[in-house]
N, C-alpha and C positions, 0 to 999 in steps of 0.2 A: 448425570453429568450436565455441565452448561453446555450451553451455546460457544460458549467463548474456551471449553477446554479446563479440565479443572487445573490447579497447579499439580507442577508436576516435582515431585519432590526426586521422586528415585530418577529423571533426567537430570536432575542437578547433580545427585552425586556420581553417578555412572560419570560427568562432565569434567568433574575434579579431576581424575586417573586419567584426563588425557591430556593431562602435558600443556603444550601448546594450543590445543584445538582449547580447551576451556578455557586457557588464557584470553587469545582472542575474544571467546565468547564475552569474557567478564568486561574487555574492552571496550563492547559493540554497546554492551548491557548500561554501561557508563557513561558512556557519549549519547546515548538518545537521550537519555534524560539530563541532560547538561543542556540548554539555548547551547551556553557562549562555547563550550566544548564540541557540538556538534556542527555551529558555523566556521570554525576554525577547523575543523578535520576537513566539511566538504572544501571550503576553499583550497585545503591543501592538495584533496583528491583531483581538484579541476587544474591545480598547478602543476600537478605530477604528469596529469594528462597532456599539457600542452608544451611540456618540455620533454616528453617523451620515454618518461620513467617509467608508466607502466606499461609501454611495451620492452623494457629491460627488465621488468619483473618476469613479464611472460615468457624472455629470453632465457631467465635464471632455470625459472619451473618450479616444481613443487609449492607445498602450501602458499609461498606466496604469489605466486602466479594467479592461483587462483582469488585471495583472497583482492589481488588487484582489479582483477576482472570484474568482481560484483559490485565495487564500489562507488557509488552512487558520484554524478557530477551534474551541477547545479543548470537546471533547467531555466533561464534568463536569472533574474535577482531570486531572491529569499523572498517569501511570499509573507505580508505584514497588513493583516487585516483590518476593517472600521469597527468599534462600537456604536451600533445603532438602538436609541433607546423604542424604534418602533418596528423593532422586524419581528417578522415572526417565524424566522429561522434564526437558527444558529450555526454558526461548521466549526464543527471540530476540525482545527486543522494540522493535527499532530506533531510528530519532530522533524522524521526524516522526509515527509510531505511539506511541511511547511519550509525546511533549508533546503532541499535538493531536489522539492517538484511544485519551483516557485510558478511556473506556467502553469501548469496543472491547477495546483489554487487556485487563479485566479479565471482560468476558465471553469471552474466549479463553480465560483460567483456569479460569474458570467451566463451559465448555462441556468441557474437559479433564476438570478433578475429574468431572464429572456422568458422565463415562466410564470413569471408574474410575484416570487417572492421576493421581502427585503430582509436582506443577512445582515447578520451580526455575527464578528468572529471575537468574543472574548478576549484579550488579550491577558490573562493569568492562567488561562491552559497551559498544561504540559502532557507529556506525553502517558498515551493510554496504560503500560506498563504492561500490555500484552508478552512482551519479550522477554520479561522478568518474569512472569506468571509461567509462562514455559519453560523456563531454565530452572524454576523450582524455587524462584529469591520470592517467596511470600510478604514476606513484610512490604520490602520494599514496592511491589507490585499494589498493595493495599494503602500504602504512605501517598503512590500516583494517582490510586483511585479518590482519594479524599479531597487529594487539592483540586481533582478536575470540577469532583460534583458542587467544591465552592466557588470554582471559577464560573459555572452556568448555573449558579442560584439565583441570580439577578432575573430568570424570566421564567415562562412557563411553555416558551416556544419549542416544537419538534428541534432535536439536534440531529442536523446531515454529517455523515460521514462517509470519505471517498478514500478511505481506503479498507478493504475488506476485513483483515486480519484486525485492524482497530476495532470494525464495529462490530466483530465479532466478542469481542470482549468487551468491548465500554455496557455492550448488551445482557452483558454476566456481571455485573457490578452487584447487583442482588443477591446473588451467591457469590461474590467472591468478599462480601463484608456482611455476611447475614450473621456471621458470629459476632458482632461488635455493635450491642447493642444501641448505643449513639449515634452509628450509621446506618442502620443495617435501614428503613423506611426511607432515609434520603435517597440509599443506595440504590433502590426500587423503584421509586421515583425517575430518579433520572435515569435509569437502565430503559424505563418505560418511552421516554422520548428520543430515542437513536432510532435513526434512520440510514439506512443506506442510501446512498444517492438516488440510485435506480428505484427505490421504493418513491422515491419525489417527483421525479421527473415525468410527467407526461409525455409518450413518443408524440413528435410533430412533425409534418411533412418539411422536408426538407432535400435539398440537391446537393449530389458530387458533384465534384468541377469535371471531373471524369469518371467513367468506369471504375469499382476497385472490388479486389476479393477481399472479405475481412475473414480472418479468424478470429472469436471469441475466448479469452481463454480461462475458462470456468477457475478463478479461484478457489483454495480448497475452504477456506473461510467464510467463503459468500454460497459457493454451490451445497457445502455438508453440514458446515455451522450454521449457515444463516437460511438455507432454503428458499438461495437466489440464483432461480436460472433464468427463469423466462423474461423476466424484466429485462435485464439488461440486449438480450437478444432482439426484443420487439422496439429498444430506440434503436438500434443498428436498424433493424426489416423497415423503420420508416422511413429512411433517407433515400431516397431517388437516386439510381447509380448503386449502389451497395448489394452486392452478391455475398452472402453470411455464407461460410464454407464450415463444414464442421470439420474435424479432424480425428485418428480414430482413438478410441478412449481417451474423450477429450475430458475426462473429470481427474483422469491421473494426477497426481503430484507433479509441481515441476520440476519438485527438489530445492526449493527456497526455504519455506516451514520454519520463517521466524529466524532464528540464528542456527540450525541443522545443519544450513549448508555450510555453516564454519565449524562444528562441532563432528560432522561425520559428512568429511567434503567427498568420500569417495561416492559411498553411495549415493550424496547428492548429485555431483555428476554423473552418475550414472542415469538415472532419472532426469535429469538437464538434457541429456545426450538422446534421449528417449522422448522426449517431450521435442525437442526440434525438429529432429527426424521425421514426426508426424506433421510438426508443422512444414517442413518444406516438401515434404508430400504432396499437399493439399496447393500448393504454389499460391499462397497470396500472396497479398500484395502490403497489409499491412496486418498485425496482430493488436489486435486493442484485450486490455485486460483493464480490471477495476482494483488492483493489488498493486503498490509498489517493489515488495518483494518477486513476484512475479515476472514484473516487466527487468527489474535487473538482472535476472534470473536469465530469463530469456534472451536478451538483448546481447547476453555475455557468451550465453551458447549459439546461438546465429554467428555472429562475430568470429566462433573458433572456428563455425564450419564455413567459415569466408562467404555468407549471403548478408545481403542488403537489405534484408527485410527488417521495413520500419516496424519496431515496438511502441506503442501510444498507448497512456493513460485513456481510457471512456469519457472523460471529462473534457480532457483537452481533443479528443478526434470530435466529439460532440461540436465543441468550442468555434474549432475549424471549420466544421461545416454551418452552423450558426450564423459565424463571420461573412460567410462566402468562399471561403479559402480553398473549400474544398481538402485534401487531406497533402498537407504539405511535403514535398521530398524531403 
């Protein structure tokens, strides 16, 4: 099997027979790969938040309680990158990273330049098609691989990617078009130049403004898929002030797993439920993960259990400390 998880054909169908839960899914599955669909969903999501809708969802309960809780809400603007004809990076910077973890982008760039690279973010990228590749929608998942590797044929530079589950698959493109003889060597190619962030990144010395615990939170994409753990631990070990706390069976699931947690929300919360519990054990102060699935994941299970513990992209607490900022309330 890849890196990236091969398609899963019998979760698709198993997905159909459920009613609602696959409906959602087919929903989730359509907006990522839409731009204008998935700009017009978050802005909706961040309206409902600020008139107070979705805690009337959570009032309601069931499915949709939950499915309000995970739903992503836009981190400052939409992140809308430069084409650089002389860098020698590229960032993928996918769907629901680029509309609702506009910060996070841009402290990606941010933490790049500060390292001495110049990025280039494509602008005909779309989304990696990871989520369809799980759900079992082959073609279509194969349709997203083709536009992407035309969208960074223009160069020969490494491609970063910050969010886990992505570059777990952009890194399977080789096997997931090896059958299609017209792609299948481009597909190899450009599977060849993905990078995780943390593969880039050089740790540097750097200061918290204060004291903090971090918890790390091993995604399952970057920790099993990618055989990424120690990286991203050693930029946290070099920041001055930062106490890395582990938590216990920290490689568990969170219970996010791509669209799972919409298609089989119990057991996801279940593992949500199991995944906080450790982390409020452990009493940090902030949890940084390298996953957006993750961090909504989490963010949405703290919240039930009424703690304040800040959830942060690795990019953006990097970003922060970088700035001076130290790690923001």
């Amino acid at each position: 099997m890849s890196i990236g998880g091969a398609l899963r054909p019998d979760h698709g169908r198993r997905a159909r027979s459920g009613g609602p839960a696959w409906s959602a899914g087919r929903a989730a599955l359509d907006t990522v790969a839409n731009a204008r669909k998935l700009s017009v969903f978050t802005s909706l999501t961040d309206l409902a938040r600020r008139l107070g809708l979705t805690r009337l969802a959570m009032i309601v309960g069931g499915r949709l309680a939950w499915a309000a809780s995970l739903a992503p809400s836009r981190e400052g603007g939409a992140f809308r990158g430069i084409e650089r004809d002389n860098a020698d990076t590229a960032l993928f910077a996918g769907c629901v990273m680029r509309e609702a973890f506009g910060d996070t982008e841009r402290a990606t760039v941010r933490v790049l330049e500060h390292d001495g690279h110049i990025v280039s973010t494509p602008e005909e990228q779309t989304c990696c098609g990871a989520l369809h590749a799980h759900a079992g929608d082959g073609e279509r998942a194969r349709q997203l691989a083709r536009y992407n590797i035309d969208a960074f044929a223009g160069s020969d530079a490494k491609i970063v990617v910050n969010a886990a589950g992505c570059g777990a698959h952009l890194k399977a493109y080789g096997d997931l078009l090896e059958a299609d003889p017209a792609w299948a060597e481009r597909a190899k190619t450009f599977a060849a130049r993905i990078r995780d962030l943390t593969e880039v990144l050089r740790p540097r010395p750097m200061r918290s403004a204060r004291p903090l615990r971090v918890v790390y939170q091993d995604a399952c994409h970057l920790a099993h898929g990618q055989r990424i753990r120690a990286q991203p631990r050693a930029l946290l070990r070099a920041i001055e002030g930062v106490t890395l706390v582990e938590i216990a069976d920290p490689e568990r699931c969170c219970g996010s797993a791509g669209i799972y947690n919409l298609s089989h929300p119990e057991i996801s919360r279940a593992l949500q439920r199991d995944k906080v519990r450790a982390i409020i054990d452990a009493r940090p102060d902030v949890v940084v993960s390298a996953n957006p699935g993750c961090i909504l994941q989490i963010a949405a299970g703290l919240r039930a259990a009424s703690s304040g513990i800040r959830v942060v992209h690795l990019a953006r607490f990097l970003g922060e400390m970088a700035d001076g900022f130290g790690s923001r309330p």
